[in-house]
N, C-alpha and C positions, 0 to 999 in steps of 0.2 A: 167236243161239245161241252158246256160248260152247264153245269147241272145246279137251277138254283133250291137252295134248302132254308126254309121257312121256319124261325123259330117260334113255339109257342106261346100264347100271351096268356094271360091267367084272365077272362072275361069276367067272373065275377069277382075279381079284387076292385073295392073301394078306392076311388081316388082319396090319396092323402092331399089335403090341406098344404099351400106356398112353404116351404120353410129357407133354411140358412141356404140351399140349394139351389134356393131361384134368384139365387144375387148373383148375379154377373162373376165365372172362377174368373176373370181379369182383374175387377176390383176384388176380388177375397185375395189372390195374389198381392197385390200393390198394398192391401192391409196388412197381410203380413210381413211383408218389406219393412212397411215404416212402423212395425211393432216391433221387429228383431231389430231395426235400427236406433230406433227410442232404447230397447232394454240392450243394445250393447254400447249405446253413449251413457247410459246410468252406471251400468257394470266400468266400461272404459274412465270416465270419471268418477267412481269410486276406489277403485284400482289407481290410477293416477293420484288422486288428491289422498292415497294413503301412501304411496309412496314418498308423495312433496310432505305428508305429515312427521312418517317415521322419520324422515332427515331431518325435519325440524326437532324432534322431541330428541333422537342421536345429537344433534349439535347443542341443545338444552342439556342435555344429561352430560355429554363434554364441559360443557360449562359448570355444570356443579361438580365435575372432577376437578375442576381446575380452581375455583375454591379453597378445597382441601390443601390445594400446593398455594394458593397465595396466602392461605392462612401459616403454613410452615414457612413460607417466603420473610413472612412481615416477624415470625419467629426470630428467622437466620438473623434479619436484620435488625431487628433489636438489639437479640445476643450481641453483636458486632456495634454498636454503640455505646452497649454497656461496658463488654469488653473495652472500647477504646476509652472509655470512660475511668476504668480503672485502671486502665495501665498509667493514667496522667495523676492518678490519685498514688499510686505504689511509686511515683518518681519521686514523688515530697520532700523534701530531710523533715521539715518541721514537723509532719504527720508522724513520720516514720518514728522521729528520736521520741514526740512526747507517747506513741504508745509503746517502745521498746523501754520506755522510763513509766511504763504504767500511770503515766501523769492524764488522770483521766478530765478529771478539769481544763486542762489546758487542750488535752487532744477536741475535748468539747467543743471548746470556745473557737480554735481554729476552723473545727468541721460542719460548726453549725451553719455559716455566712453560704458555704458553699454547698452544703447540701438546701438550703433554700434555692441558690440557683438550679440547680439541677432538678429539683423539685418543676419549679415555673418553667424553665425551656427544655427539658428533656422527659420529661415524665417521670422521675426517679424518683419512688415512695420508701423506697427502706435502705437503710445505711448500718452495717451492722461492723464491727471490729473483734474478731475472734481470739480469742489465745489459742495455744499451739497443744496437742496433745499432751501429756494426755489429760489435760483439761478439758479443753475445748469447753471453751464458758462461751455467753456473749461478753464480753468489756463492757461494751458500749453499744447502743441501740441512739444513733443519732436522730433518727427519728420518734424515738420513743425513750428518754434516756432514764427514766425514772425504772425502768426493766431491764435488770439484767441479771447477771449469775445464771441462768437457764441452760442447760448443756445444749450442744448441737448435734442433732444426730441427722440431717436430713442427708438425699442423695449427693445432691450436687455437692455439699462439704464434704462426704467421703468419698467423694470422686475427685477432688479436689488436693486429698493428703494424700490418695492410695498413688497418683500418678503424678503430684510435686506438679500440677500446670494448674489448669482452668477445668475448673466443674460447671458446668451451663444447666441449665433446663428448666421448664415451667414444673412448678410443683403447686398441691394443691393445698390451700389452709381451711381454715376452718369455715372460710361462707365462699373462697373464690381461689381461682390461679394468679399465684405469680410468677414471673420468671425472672429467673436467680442467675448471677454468674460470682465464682467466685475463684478466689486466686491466692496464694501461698505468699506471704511478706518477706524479703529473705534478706540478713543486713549478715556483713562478714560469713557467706556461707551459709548461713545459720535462719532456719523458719525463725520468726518470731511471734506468727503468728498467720492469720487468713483476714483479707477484707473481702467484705461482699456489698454486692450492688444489686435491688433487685424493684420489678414494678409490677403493677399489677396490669394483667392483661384488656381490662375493661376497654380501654380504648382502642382495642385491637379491631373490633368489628366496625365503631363506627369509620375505622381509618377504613376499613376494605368495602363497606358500603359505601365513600366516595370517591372509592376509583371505579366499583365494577356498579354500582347501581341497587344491586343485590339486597337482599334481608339476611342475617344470620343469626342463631341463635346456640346457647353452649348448655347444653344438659349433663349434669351431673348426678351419680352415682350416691344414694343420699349417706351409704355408709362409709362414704369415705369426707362427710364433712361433719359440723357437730350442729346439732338444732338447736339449744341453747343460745349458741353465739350467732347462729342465724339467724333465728329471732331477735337476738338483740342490735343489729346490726339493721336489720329489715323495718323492725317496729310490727307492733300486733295488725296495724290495718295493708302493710304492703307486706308480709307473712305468708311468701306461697307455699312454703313445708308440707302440707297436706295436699295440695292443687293434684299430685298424683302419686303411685304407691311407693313407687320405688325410686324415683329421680326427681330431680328440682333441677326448674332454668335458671341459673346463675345470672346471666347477661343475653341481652337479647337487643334487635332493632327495631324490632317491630310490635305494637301488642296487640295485630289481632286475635281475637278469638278463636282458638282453634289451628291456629297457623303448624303451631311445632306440638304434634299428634303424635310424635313414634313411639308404639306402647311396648316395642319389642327391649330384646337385653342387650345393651350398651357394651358391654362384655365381650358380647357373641358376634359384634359385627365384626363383617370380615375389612380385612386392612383398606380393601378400592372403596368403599362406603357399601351403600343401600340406596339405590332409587326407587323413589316412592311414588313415582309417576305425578300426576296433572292432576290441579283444582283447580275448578271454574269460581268463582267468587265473583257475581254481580256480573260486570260486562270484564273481567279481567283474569287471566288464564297464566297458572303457576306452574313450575317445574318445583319439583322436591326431591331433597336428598339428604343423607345425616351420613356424615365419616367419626372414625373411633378417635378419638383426643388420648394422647398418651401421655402420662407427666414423667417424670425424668427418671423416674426407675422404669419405664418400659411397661406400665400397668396400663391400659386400655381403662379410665376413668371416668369419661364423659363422652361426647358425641356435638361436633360440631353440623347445625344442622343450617340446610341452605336452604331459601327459598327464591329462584329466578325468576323473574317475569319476562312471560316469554308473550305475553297478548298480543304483537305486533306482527311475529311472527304465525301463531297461531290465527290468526286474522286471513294471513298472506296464505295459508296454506287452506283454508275455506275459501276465498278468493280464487286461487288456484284452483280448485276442484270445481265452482262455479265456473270458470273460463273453461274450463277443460270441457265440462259438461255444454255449454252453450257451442263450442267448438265443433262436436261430436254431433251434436245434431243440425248443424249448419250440413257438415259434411255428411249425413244420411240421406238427411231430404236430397241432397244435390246427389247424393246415388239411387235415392227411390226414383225419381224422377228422370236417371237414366237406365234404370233396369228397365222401369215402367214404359221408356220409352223403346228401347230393345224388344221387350215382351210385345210391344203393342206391334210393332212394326214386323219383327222375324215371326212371330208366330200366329197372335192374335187375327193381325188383319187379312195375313191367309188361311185362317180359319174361316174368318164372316164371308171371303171372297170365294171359299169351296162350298160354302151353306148356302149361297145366295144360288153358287153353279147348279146344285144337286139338286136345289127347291124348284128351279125355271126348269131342267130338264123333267123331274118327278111331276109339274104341272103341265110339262108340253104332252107327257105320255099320258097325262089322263092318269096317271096309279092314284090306290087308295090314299086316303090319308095317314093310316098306320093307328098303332095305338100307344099311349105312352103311359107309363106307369104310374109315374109324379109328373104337377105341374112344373117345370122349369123352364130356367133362362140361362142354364148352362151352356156355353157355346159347344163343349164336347156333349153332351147329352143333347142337345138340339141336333145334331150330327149324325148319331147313334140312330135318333130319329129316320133324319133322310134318309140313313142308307138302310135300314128296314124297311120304310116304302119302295126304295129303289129293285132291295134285291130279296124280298118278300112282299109283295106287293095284293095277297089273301092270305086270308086265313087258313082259307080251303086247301089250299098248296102243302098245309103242313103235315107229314106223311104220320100216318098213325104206328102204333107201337101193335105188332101183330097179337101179341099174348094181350092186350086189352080185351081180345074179341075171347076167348076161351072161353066157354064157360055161362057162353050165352045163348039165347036160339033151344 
């Protein structure tokens, strides 16, 4: 026999007021569905479109490494012009005999025709004629010939005697770099002397802004150049010497404002460069980077600094996280809409079809109505209901606690 036990209701508790409780749990389900699906297409297209980012800004930051090498590229290959430029110059006799005959006039008048060519289709700004230790004067400055007697002491000419070949390297003067090659004269065995060939680098950026599209800019180290000759070279209104503490832009592609920022020590950068990360400027989105410039004794002296534009890309990968996120919630809905539909079918609608059972049997027998604590529209709390009518059907029924009676009478 099956013994029914009656649990008790609290009669004078206050009904509370409709709350979050009387929404249908089918719809607070299906809310929450398409809540955890909304926050995990933001989160999934967050996550995504940071992923399509980082490779943008990794293939951006590749690029301003690669910079660095097309800048030593266009080096190699100067040196290698200049070089071949000189070897056609040491094959001469006429050169050779008037300056092993110190015939400075004459070596003039020969060298001047031709260093104008080389001036106009090769870039070549200095032409210098050395004597041979342990002088080592200039001769001749054919671009400058009114100067000379000046000793030489730079790198690339004692790299030049110490190993009897070719001394190369960009070195830095007094407002700017140039790069020097130079080479030993030698008639019956015998130096006679050093030619050198050398230009300035200025041209060097705008050649590499029109292959790669790029901005670059070359900061220099201010105590390795002279402000004097700066200034005079510059004139008092284009005079950037002051513009910051410790460095000055020599050469640059670009002038906007604020473009080449790096306040750190040129000195200190490490050999791969420094990336400076992304600036947004107006509707157009920059990579940054600055690598160490070495001149030819190996002194870390300036810093070539990059700036890519990368907007097109940085575009694509907003685009991409828009798609990805529009994606993510196409695909939600279309799984709200089958859990919703799952729920409604496996569980829900035999739930309404055991409440609608319990409520026809609980009104054929005539039981009470029950009592219920809150108003709701819970399908499980509507439930809970019927089967306290069903299997507590009085109040009366509900058996008393014996020690209530002690203590009374």
């Amino acid at each position: 026999m099956v013994r029914q036990i009656a649990v008790p209701f609290e009669a004078d508790r206050p009904l509370r007021p409709p709350t979050m409780r009387s929404i249908s749990l089918e719809l607070r389900l299906i809310v929450a569905i398409v809540a955890l699906c909304v926050g995990a297409a933001l989160l999934g297209a967050r996550l995504g479109g940071g992923i399509v980012e980082q490779q943008v800004e990794e293939a951006g930051a590749s690029r301003l490494r690669g910079a660095a090498e097309a800048f030593a590229s266009q080096e190699r290959a100067e040196v290698e012009k200049l070089s071949s430029t000189l070897d056609a110059l040491l094959s001469r006799d006429d050169l050779r005999d008037a300056f092993a005959a110190r015939d400075r006039e004459r070596l003039l008048a020969l060298a001047a025709p031709l260093f104008e060519t080389m001036r106009e289709r090769d870039r070549i700004t200095h032409w210098y004629f050395i004597a041979p230790e342990p002088d080592a004067t200039v001769f001749l400055r054919v671009h400058r010939p009114e100067l000379r007697g000046d000793k030489v002491d730079r790198v690339t000419f004692r790299r030049a005697v110490e190993t009897g070949d070719v001394g190369a390297g960009k070195e830095l003067g007094r407002t700017a770099f140039a790069l020097r090659v130079v080479r030993p004269w030698m008639r019956d065995g015998k130096v006679i002397g050093y030619l050198e060939l050398a230009e300035e680098i200025d041209h060097f950026l705008g050649a590499m802004k029109s292959r790669t599209g790029d901005d670059y800019g070359i900061l220099v180290k201010k105590r390795f150049l002279d402000q004097r000759r700066w200034a005079e070279v510059l004139g008092e209104r284009s005079n950037t010497w002051n513009d910051r503490a410790d460095v000055v832009v020599v050469d640059t592609t670009t002038f906007t404002e604020g473009i080449i920022d790096y306040e750190g020590d040129l000195e200190a950068l490490p050999d791969d460069g420094v990336a400076l990360g992304e600036v947004v400027r107006e509707d157009r989105a920059y990579m940054r980077g600055i690598f160490p410039l070495r001149d030819a004794g190996g002194r870390k002296v300036g810093g070539l600094f990059v700036l890519h534009d990368f907007s097109a890309e940085h575009g694509a990968a907003r685009a991409a996280m828009l798609r990805s996120f529009m994606m993510l919630i196409g695909l939600g809905a279309v799984l709200t809409v089958l859990l919703a539909t799952l729920l409604h079918y496996a569980v829900f609608a035999r739930l309404r079809r055991l409440e609608r059972r319990l409520a026809r049997e609980a009104d054929e027998r005539q039981l009470p109505p029950g009592r219920m604590v809150e108003l709701t529209d819970d399908e499980i709390s509507r439930l809970e209901v019927l089967l306290r009518r069903a299997l507590f059907p009085s109040r009366d029924e509900v058996p008393r606690d014996p020690s209530s009676s002690r203590g009374r009478g």
